[in-house]
FIPA-949882 format. One record per residue (C-alpha): residue number from 1; residue in three letters; chain; x, y, z. Coordinates in steps of 0.2 Angstrom, whole numbers, plus 5000, padded with zeros to 4 digits. Layout:
+-----+-----+----+------+------+------+
|   i |  aa | ch |    X |    Y |    Z |
+-----+-----+----+------+------+------+
| NUM | ALA |  A |    X |    Y |    Z |
...
+-----+-----+----+------+------+------+
//
This chain:
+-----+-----+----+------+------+------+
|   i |  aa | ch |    X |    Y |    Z |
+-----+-----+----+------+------+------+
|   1 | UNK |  A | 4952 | 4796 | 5398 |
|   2 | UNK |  A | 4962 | 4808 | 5387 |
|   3 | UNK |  A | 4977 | 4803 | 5377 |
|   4 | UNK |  A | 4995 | 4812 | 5374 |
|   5 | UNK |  A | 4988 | 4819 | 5359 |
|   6 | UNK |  A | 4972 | 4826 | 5367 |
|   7 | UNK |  A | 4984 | 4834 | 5381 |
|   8 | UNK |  A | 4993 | 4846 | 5367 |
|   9 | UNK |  A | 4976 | 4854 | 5357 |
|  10 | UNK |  A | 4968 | 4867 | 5370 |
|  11 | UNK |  A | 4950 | 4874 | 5369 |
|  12 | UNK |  A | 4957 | 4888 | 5358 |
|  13 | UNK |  A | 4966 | 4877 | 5343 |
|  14 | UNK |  A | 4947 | 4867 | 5340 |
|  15 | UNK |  A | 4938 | 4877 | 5326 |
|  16 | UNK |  A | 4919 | 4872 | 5321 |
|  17 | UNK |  A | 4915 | 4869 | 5303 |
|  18 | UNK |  A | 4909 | 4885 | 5300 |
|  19 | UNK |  A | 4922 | 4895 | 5307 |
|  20 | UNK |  A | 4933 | 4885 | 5295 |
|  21 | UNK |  A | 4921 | 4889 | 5281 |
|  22 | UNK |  A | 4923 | 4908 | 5283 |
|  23 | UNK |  A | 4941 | 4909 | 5285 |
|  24 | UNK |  A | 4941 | 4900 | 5268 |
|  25 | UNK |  A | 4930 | 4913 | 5262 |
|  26 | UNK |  A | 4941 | 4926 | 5268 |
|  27 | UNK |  A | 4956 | 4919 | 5260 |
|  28 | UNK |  A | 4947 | 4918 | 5242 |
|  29 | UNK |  A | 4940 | 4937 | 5245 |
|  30 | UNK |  A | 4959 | 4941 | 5247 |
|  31 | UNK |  A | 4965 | 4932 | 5232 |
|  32 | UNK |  A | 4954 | 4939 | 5221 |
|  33 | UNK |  A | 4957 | 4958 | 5228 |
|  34 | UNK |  A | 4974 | 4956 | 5222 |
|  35 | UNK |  A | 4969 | 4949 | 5207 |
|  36 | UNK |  A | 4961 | 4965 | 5205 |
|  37 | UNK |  A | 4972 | 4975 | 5208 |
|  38 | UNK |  A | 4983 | 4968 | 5196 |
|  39 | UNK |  A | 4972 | 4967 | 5184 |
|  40 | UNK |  A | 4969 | 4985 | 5185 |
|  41 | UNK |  A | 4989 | 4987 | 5185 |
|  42 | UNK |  A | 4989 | 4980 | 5169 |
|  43 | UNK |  A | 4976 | 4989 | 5163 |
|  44 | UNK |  A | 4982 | 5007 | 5167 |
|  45 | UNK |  A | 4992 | 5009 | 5149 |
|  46 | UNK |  A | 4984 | 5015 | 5135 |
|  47 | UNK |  A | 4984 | 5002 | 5122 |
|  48 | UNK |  A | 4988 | 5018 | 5109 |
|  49 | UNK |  A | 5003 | 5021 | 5118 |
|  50 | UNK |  A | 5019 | 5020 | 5104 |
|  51 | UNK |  A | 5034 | 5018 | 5117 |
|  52 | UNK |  A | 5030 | 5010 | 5130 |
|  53 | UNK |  A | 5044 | 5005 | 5146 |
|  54 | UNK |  A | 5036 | 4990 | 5159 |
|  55 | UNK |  A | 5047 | 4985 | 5175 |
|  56 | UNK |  A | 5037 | 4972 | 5186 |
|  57 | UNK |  A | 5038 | 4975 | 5204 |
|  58 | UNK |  A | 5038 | 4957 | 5213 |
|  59 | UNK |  A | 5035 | 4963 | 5233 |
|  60 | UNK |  A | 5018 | 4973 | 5227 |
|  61 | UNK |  A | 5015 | 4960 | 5213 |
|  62 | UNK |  A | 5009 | 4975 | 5200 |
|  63 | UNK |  A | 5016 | 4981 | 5183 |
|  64 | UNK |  A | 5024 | 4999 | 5182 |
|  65 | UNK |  A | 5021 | 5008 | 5166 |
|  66 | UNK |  A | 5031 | 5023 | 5160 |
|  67 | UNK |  A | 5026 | 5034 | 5147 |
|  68 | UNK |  A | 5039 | 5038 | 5133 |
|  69 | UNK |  A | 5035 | 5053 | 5125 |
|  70 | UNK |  A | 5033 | 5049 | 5105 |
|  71 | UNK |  A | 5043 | 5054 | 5092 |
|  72 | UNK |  A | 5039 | 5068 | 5080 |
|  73 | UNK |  A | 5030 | 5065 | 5065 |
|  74 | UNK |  A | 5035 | 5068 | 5046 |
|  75 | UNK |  A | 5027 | 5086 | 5040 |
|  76 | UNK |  A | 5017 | 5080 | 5025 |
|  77 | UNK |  A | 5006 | 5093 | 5024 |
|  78 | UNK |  A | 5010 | 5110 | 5019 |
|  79 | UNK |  A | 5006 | 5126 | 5029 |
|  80 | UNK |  A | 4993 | 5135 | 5020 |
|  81 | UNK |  A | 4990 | 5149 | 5031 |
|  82 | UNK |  A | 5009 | 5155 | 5029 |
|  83 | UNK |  A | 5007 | 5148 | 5010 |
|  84 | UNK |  A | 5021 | 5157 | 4997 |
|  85 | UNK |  A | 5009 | 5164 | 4984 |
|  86 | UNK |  A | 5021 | 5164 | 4972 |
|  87 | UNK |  A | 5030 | 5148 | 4974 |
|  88 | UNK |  A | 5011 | 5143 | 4971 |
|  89 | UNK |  A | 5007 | 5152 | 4956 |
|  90 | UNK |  A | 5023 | 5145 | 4947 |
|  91 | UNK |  A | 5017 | 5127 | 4954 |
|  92 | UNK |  A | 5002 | 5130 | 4944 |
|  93 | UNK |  A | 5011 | 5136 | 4931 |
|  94 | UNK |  A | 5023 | 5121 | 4929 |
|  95 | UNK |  A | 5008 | 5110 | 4930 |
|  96 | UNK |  A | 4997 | 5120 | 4916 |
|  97 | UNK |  A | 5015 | 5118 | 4905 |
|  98 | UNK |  A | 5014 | 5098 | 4909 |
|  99 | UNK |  A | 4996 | 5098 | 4903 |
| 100 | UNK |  A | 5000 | 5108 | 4887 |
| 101 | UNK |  A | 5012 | 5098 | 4881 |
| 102 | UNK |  A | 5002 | 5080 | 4885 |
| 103 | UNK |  A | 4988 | 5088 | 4875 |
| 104 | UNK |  A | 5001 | 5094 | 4862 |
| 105 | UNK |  A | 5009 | 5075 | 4860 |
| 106 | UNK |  A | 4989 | 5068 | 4860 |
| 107 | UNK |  A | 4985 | 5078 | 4847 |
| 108 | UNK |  A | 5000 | 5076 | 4837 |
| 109 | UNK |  A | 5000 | 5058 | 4836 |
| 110 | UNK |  A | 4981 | 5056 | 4835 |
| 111 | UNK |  A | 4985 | 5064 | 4818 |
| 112 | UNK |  A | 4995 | 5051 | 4811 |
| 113 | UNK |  A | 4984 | 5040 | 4820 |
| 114 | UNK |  A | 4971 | 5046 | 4807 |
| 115 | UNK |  A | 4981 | 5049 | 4793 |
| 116 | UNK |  A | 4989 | 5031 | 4795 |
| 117 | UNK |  A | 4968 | 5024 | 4796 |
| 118 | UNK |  A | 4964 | 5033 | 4780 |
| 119 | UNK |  A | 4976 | 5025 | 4769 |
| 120 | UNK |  A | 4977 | 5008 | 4776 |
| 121 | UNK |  A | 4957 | 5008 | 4775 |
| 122 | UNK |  A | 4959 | 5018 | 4758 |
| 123 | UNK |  A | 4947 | 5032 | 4762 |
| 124 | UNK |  A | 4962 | 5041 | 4752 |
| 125 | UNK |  A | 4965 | 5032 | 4735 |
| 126 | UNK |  A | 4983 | 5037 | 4725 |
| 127 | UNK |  A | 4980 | 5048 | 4708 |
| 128 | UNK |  A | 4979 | 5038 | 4695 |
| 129 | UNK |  A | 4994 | 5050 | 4688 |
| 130 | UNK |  A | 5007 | 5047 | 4702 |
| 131 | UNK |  A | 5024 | 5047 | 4692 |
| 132 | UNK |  A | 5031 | 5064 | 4700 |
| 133 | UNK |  A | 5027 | 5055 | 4719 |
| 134 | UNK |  A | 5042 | 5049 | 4730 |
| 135 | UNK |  A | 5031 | 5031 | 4733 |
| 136 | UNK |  A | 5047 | 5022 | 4737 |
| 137 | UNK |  A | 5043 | 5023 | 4754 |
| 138 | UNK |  A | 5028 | 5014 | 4753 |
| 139 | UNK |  A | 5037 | 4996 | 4747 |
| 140 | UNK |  A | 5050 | 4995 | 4762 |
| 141 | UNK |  A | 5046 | 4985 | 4776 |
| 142 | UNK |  A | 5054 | 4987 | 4795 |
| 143 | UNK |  A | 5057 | 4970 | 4805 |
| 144 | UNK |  A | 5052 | 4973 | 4821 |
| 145 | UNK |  A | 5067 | 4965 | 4837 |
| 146 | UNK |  A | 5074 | 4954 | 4822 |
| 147 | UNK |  A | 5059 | 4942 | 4818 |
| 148 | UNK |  A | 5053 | 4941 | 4802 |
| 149 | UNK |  A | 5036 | 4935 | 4810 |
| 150 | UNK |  A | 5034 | 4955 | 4815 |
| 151 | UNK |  A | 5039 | 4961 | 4798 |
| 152 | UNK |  A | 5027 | 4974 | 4794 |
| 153 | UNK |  A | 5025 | 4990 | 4784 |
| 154 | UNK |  A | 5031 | 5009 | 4787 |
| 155 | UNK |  A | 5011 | 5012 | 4789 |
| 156 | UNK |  A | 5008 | 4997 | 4802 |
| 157 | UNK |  A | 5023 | 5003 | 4811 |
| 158 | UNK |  A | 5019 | 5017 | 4815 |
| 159 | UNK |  A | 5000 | 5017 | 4819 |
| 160 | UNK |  A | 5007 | 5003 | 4832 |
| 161 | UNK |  A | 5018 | 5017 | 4837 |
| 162 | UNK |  A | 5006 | 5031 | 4838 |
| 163 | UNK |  A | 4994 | 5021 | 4847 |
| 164 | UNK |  A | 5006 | 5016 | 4860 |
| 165 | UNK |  A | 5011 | 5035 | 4863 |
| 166 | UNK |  A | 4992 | 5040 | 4864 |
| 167 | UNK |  A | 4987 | 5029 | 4876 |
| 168 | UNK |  A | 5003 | 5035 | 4887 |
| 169 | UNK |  A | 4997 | 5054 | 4882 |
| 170 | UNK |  A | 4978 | 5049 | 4889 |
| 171 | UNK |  A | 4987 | 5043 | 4906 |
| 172 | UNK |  A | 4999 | 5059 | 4908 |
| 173 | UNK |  A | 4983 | 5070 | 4905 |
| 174 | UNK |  A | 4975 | 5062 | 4917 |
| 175 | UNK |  A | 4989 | 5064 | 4932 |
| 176 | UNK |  A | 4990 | 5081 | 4926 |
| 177 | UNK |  A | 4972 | 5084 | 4929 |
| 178 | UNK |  A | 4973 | 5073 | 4947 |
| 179 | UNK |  A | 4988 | 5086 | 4954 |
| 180 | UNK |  A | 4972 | 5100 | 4950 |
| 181 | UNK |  A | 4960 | 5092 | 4962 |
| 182 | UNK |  A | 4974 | 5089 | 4975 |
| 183 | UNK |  A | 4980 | 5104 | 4975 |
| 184 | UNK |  A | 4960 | 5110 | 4976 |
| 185 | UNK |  A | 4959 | 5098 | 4993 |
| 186 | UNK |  A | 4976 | 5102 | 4998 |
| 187 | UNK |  A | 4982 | 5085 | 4998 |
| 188 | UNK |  A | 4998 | 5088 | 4987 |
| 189 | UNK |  A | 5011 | 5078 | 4997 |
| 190 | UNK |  A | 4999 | 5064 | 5004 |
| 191 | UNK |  A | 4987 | 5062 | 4986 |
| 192 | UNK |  A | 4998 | 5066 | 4971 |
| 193 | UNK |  A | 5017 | 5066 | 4975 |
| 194 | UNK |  A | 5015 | 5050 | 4985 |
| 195 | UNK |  A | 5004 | 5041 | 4972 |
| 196 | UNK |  A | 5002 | 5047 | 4957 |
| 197 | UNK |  A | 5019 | 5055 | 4954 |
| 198 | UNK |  A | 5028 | 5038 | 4954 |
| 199 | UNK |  A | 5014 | 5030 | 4945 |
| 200 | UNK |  A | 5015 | 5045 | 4931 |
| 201 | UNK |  A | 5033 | 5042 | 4931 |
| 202 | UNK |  A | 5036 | 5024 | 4929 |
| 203 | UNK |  A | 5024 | 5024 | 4913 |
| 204 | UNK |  A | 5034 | 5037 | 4906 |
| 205 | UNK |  A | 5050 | 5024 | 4907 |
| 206 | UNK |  A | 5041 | 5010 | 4899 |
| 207 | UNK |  A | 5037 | 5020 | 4885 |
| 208 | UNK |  A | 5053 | 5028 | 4885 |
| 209 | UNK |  A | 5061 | 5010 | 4884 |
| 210 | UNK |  A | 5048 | 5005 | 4871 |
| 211 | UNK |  A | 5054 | 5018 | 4860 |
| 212 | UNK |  A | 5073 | 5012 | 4864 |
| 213 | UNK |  A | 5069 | 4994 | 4861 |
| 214 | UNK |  A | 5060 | 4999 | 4845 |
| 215 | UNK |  A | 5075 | 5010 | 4837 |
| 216 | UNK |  A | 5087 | 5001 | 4840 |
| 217 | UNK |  A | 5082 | 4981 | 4834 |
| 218 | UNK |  A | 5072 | 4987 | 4821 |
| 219 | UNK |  A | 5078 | 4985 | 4802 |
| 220 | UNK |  A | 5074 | 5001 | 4791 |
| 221 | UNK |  A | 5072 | 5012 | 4806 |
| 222 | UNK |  A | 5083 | 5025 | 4799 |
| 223 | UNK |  A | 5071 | 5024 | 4783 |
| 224 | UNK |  A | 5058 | 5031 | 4794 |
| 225 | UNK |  A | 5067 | 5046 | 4803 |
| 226 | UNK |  A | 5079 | 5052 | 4790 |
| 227 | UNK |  A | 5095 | 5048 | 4798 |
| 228 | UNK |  A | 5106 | 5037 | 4810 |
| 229 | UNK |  A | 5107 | 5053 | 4822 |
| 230 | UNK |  A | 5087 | 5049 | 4828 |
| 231 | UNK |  A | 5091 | 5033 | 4832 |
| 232 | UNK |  A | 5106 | 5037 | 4842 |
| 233 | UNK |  A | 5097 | 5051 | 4853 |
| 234 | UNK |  A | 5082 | 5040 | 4855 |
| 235 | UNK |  A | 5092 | 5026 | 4866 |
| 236 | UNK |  A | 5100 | 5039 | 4876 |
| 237 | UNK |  A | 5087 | 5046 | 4879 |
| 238 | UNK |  A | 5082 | 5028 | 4886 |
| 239 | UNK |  A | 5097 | 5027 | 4897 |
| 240 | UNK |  A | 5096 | 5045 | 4904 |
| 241 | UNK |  A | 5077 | 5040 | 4907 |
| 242 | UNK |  A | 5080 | 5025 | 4917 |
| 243 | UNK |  A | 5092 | 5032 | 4928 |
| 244 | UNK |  A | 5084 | 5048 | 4932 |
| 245 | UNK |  A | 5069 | 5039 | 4937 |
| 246 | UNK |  A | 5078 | 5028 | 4949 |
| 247 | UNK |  A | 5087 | 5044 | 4956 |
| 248 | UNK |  A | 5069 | 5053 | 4957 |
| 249 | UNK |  A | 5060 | 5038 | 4967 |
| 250 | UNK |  A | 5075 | 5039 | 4981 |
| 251 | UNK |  A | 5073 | 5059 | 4979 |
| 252 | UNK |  A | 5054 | 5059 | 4987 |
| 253 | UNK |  A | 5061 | 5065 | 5005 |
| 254 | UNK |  A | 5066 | 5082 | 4997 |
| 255 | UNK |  A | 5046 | 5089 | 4997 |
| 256 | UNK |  A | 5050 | 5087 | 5015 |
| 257 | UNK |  A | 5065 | 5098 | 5017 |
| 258 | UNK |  A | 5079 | 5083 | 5017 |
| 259 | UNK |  A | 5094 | 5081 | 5005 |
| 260 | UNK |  A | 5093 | 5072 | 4991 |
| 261 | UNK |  A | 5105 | 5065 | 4976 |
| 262 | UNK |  A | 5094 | 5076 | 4965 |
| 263 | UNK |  A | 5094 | 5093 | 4972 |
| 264 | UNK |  A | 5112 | 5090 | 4984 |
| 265 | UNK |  A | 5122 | 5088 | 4967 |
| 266 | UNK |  A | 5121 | 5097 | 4950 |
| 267 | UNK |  A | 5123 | 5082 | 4939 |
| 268 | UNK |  A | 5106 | 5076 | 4936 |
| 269 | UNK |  A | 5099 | 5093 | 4929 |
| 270 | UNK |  A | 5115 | 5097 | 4919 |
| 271 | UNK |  A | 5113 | 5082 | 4912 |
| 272 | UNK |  A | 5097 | 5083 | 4906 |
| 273 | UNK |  A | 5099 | 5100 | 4902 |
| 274 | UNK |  A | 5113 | 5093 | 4890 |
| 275 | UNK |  A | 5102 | 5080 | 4882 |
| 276 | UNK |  A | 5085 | 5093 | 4881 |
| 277 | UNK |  A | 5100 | 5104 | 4871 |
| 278 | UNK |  A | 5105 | 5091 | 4859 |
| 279 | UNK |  A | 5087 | 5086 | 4856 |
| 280 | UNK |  A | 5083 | 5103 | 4850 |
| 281 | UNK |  A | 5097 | 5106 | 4841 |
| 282 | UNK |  A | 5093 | 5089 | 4829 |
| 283 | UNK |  A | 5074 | 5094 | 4826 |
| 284 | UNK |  A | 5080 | 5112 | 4820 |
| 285 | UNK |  A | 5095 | 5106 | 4811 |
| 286 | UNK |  A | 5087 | 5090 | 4802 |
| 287 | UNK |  A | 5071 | 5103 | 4796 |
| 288 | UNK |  A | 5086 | 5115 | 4788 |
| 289 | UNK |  A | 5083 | 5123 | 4775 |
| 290 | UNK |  A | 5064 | 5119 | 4774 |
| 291 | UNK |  A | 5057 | 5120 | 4790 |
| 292 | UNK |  A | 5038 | 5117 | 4794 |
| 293 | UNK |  A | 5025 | 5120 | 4806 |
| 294 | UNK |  A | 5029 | 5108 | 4819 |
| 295 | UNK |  A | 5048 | 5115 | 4824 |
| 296 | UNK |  A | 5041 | 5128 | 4834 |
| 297 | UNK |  A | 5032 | 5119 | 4849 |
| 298 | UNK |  A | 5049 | 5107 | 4848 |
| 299 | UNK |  A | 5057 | 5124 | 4851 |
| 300 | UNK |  A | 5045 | 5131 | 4865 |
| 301 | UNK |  A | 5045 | 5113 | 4873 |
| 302 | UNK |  A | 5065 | 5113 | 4874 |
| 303 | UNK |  A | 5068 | 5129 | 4877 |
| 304 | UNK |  A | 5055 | 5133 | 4891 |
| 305 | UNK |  A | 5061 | 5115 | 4897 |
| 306 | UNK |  A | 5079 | 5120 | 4898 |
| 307 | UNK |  A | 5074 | 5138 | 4908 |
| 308 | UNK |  A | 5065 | 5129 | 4920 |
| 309 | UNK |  A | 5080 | 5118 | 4925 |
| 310 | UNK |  A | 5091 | 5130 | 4924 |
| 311 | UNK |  A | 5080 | 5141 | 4936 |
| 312 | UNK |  A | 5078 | 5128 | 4948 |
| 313 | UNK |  A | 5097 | 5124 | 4948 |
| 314 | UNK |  A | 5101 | 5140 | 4954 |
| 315 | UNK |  A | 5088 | 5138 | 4967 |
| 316 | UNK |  A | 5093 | 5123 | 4976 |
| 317 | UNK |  A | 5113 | 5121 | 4971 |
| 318 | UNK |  A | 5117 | 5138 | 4973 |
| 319 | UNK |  A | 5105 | 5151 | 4982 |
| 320 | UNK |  A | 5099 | 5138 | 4994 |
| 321 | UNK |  A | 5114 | 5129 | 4999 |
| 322 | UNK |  A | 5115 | 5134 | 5019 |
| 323 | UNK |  A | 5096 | 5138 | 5023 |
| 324 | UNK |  A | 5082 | 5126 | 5020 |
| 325 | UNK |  A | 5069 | 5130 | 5009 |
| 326 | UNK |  A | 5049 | 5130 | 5015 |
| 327 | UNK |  A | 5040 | 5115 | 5010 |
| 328 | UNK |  A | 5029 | 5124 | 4996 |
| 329 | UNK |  A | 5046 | 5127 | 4987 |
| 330 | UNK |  A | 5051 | 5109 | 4992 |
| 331 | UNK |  A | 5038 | 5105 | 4982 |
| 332 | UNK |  A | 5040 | 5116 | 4968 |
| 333 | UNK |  A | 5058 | 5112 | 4965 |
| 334 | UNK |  A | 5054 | 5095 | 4962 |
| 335 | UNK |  A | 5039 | 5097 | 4952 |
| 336 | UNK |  A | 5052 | 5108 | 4942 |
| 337 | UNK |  A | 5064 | 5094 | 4942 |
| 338 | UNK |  A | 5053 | 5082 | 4934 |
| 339 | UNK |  A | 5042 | 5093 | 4922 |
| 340 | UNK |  A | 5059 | 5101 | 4914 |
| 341 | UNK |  A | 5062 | 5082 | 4910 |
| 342 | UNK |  A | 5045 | 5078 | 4901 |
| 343 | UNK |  A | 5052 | 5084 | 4884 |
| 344 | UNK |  A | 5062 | 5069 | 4879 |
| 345 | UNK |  A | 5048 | 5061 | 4875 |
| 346 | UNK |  A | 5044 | 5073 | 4860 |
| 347 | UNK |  A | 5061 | 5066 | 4851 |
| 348 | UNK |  A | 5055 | 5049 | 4845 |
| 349 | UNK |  A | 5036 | 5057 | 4841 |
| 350 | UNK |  A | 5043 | 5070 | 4834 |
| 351 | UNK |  A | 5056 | 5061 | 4824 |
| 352 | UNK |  A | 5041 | 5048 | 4818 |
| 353 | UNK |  A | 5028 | 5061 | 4817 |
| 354 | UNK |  A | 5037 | 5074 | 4805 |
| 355 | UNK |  A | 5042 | 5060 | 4793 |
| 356 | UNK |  A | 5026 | 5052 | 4793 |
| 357 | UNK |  A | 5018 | 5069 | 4791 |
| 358 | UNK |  A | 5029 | 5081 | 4780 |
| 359 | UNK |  A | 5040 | 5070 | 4771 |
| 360 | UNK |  A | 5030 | 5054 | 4765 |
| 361 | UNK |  A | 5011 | 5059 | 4767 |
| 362 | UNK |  A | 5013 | 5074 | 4762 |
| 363 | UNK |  A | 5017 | 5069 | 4744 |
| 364 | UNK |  A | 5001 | 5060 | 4743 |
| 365 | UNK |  A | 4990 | 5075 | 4748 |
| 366 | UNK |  A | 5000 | 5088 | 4737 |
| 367 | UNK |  A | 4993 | 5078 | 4721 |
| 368 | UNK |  A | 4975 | 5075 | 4727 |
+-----+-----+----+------+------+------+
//
């Protein structure tokens, strides 16, 4: 006897177990297809795509992916197969100049280096007939940033000095001699202005600010060099240095064609230009009338300083000012920029040098 319930199901509606089990199987096969398919979906970008838009579709359950077309890369190389020949023989020139005068300031101060050694160890004893000497000199003490703990002698002084100045000499060799072997593996922009430039640099304010510090707390100073007007141009040139190096480090974009503070405006090389000037003008004036050896590499050292500013402020102020110049002169214009001021450095090693050397030791090897 069958019940109201059993009247409603029909032959059709009563599925055996294993029917049921294969239409679960074909469920799960379906599920995992789409899965599929949307993994694949996701899969279809390319992980090393830069710009990258997704929309996601709900009805066909899959990601859309459109590809942005990336933006255009910085030129850090340089073209050498339309290279200026010239604006790279004058690179190679400006970089031979920089070498020449780190091996010039080396050998200077290694000089007093040895001088300073061979009294203070007294490999040179003093005649014992030394009435006629300007000894003086030897009896007067300099206090160091105003502690009398760091009073020492003329002679201490400056062998600290010069080793200080050597050891920067040895560094600036050594970036010289690394723009060589760039410019061998044409890596100029990516090896030496990118990394060794700055580092060159920011050694050349520390010891431009050791030399500041050092004039101008230091009793006596004006003992040493002969005359306040040393000290003065020594702790400008400080001021100039710090500036121009924190104008130079935002300047880098200008080896790639952009315009910067330091070629856009005349200032920073008139300036220094002004300062190289004034420089020169001290070291030929303080050696008048009795001039020595060493004021003519301070004159070829300011002089070919000042020409190369000069010439590379007519380049980018006033022939360049509408068209763009190609990145090899990119490049030499700032090389230009920062070699033209190098020579500030020879003020307060020249100032120390040429008293140490011709006006007090000089004394001393006259009579032997």
């Amino acid at each position: 006897m069958e019940t109201a319930g059993d009247c409603g199901a029909g032959p059709d509606t009563v599925m055996s177990p294993s029917e049921t089990h294969r239409q679960t199987q074909h469920k799960e096969e379906e599920l995992g297809w789409a899965g599929e398919i949307q993994q694949q979906c996701y899969q279809s970008a390319s992980p090393a795509s830069s710009h990258i838009l997704a929309g996601y579709n709900a009805e066909e359950n899959c990601v859309d992916f459109l590809q942005v077309e990336p933006e255009k890369s910085v030129n850090v190389n340089i073209n050498w197969e339309s290279l200026n020949l010239t604006s790279l023989v004058w690179m190679v020139v400006i970089k031979v100049f920089d070498l020449a005068f780190s091996l010039y300031i080396v050998g200077l101060v290694s000089y007093c280096v040895y001088i300073n050694s061979s009294i203070l160890l007294a490999k040179i004893s003093l005649p014992a007939n030394n009435t006629n000497m300007d000894l003086e000199w030897l009896d007067n003490n300099i206090t160091v940033l105003g502690k009398s703990k760091w009073t020492m002698s003329f002679n201490h002084f400056t062998l600290i000095f010069s080793i200080f100045h050597i050891v920067y000499g040895i560094i600036a060799i050594i970036c010289d001699l690394i723009f060589f072997q760039s410019l061998f593996k044409k890596m100029i922009k990516t090896r030496y202005i990118s990394t060794v430039l700055p580092v060159h640099r920011l050694f050349f304010v520390v010891i431009s600010c050791f030399d500041g510090i050092l004039f101008a707390s230091s009793t006596n100073i004006t003992t040493l060099v002969g005359d306040v007007f040393a000290v003065i141009l020594v702790i400008l040139i400080t001021v100039i240095v710090m500036a121009d190096t924190f104008v130079i480090l935002l300047s880098f974009k200008a080896v790639n064609g952009k315009s910067t503070f330091v070629f856009s405006k005349p200032w920073r090389n008139l300036v220094i230009i002004i300062v190289i000037i004034l420089t020169t003008l001290y070291a030929v004036l303080s050696q008048h009338p009795l001039y020595t050896w060493d004021i003519g590499p301070s004159l070829l050292w300011g002089l070919a300083s000042a020409g190369v500013l000069l010439k590379c402020l007519f380049d980018t102020t006033f022939q360049n000012q509408d068209t763009p110049g190609a990145p090899v002169d990119n490049v030499l214009h700032f090389l230009m920029c920062i070699s033209g001021s190098n020579v500030l450095g020879l003020c307060s090693v020249g100032a120390v040098a040429h008293s140490l050397i011709f006006d007090y030791y000089r004394t001393i090897f006259d009579h032997l």
